[in-house]
SELORO-197966 format. One record per residue (C-alpha): z, x, y negated; residue number from 1. Coordinates in Angstrom, 2 decimals, decimal comma. Each point is the difference from the previous one (the first is absolute). Example, Ala and Ser with C-alpha at 12.3 -4.5 7.8 and 13.67 -1.06 7.14 Angstrom:
residues 2
+---------+---------+---------+-----+
:      zz :      xx :      yy :  nr :
+---------+---------+---------+-----+
:    7,80 :   12,30 :    4,50 :   1 :
:   -0,66 :    1,37 :   -3,44 :   2 :
+---------+---------+---------+-----+
This chain:
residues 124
+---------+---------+---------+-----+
:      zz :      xx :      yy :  nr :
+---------+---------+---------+-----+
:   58,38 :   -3,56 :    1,25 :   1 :
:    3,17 :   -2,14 :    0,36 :   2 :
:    0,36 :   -2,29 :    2,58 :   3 :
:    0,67 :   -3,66 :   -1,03 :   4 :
:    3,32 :   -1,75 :    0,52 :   5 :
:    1,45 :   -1,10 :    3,27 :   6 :
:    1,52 :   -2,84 :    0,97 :   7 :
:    3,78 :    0,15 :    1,53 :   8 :
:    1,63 :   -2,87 :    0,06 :   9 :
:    0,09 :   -3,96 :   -1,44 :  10 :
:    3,30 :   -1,29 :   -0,10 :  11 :
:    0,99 :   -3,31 :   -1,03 :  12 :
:    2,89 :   -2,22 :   -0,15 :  13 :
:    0,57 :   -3,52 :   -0,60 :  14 :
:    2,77 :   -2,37 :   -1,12 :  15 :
:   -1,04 :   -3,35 :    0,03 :  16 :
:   -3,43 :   -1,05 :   -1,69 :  17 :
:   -0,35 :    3,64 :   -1,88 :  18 :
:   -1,15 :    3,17 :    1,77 :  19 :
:    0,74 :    3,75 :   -1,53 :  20 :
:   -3,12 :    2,21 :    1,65 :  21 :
:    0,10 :    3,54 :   -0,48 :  22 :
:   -3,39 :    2,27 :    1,04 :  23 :
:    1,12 :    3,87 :    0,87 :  24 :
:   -3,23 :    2,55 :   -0,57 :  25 :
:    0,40 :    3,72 :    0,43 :  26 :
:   -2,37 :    2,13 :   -2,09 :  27 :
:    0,56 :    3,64 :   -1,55 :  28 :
:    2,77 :    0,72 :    2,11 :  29 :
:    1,66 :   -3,00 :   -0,95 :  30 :
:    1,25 :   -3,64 :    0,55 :  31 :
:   -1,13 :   -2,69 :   -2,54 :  32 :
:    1,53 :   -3,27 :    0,19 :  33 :
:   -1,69 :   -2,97 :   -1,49 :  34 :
:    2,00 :   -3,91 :    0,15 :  35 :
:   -1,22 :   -3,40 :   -1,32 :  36 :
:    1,96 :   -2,83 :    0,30 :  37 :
:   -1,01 :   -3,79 :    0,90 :  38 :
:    0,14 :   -3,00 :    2,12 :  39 :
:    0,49 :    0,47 :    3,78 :  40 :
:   -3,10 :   -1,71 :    0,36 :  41 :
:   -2,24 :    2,78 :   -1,50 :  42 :
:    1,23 :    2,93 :    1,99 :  43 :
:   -3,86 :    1,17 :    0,60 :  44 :
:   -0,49 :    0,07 :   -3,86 :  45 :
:    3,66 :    1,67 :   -0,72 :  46 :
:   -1,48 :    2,98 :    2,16 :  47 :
:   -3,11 :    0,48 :   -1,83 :  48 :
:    1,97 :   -0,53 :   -3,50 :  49 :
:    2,65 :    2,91 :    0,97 :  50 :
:   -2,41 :    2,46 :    1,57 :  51 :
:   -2,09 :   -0,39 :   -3,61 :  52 :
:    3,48 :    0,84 :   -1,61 :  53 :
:    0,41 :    3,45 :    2,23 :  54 :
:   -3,25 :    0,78 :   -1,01 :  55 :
:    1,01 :   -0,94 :   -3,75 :  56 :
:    3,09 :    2,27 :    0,84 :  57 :
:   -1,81 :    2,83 :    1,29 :  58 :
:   -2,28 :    0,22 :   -3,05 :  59 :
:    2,19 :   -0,14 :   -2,43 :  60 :
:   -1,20 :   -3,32 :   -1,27 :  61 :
:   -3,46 :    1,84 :   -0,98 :  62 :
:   -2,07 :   -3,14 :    1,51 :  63 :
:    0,21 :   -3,48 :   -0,12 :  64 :
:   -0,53 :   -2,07 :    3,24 :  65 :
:    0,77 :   -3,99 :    0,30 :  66 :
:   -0,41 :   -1,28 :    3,49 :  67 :
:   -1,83 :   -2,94 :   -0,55 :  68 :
:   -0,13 :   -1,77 :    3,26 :  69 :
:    0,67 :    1,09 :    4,02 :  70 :
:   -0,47 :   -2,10 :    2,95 :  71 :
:   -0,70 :    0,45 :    3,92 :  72 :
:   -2,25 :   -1,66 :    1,75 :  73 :
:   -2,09 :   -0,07 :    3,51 :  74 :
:   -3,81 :    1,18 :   -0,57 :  75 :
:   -1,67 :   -0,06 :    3,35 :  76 :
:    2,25 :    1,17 :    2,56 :  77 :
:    2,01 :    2,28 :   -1,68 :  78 :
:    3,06 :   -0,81 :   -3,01 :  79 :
:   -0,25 :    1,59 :   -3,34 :  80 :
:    1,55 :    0,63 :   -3,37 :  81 :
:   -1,43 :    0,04 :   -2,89 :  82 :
:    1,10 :    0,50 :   -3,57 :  83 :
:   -1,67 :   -0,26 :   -3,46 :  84 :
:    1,66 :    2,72 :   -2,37 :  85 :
:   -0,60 :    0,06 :   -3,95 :  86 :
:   -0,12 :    3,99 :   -0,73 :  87 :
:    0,28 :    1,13 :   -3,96 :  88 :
:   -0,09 :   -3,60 :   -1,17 :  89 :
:   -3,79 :   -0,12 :    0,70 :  90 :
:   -1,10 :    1,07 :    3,25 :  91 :
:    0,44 :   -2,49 :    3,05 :  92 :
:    0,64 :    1,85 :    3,21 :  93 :
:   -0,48 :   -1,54 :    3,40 :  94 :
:    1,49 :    1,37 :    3,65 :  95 :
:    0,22 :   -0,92 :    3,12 :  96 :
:    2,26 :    1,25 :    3,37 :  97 :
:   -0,12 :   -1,39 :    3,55 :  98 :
:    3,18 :   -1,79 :    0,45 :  99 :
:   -0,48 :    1,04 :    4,09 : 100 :
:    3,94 :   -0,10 :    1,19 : 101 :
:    2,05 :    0,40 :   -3,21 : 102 :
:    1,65 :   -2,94 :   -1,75 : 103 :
:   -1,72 :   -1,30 :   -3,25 : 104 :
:    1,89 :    1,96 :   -2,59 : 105 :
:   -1,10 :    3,52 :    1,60 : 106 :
:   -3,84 :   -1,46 :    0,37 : 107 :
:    0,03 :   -0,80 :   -4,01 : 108 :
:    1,60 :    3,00 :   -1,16 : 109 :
:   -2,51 :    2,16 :    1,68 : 110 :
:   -2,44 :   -2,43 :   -1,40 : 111 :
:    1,06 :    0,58 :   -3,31 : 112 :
:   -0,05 :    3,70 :    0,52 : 113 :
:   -3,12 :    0,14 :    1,19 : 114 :
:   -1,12 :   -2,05 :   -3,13 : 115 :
:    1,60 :    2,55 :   -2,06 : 116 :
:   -0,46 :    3,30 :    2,08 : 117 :
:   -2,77 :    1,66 :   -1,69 : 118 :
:    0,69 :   -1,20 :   -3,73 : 119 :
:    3,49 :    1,71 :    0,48 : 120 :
:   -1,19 :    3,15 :    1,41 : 121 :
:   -1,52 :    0,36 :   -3,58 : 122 :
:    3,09 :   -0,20 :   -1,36 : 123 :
:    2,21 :    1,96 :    2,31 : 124 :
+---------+---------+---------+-----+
């Protein structure tokens, strides 16, 4: 069985009002490097939108995924992420990740891997 793709690194940089975010997985004995571009303002979203173009990247293009919405947010005592994911043009995914310590781009990314984990291991 393969393992599933690891996260390395989110970069991003930012000149002015627009933000460049690029989302670093490792998988296969490789790096993938995904990037989505956008306001400054939706860094959190940027994140999920360039780790779903790694994992576009690392499939070839062999599945369709549209991240259709990604937010943090407290629920009880703990902060989460969660992100909806449109898989194949059909399927709505949903995943979740404790956002704990890490800043709010890290917390939806592994939300939106977790969304997509098991659909992908399918496909891998």
């Amino acid at each position: 069985m393969r393992t599933r793709p690891v996260i390395v690194s989110i970069d991003d940089e930012v000149d002015g009002g627009d933000a460049r975010v690029t989302v670093r997985l490792d998988w296969d004995h490789r790096s993938w490097h995904g990037h989505a571009i956008g306001s400054s303002e939706e860094r959190v979203r940027l994140a999920g939108e360039a780790a779903l173009d790694a994992v576009t990247r690392i499939t070839d293009g062999a599945i369709d995924l549209e991240l259709l919405a990604v937010a943090t947010t407290d629920l009880g005592a703990a902060n989460v992420a969660l992100a909806q994911v449109r898989y194949g043009g059909e399927d709505v995914l949903v995943g979740s990740a404790l956002q704990g310590e890490t800043d709010e781009r890290l917390a939806a990314v592994r939300a939106v891997m977790n969304a997509i984990n098991r659909r992908l291991e399918l496909v891998l």
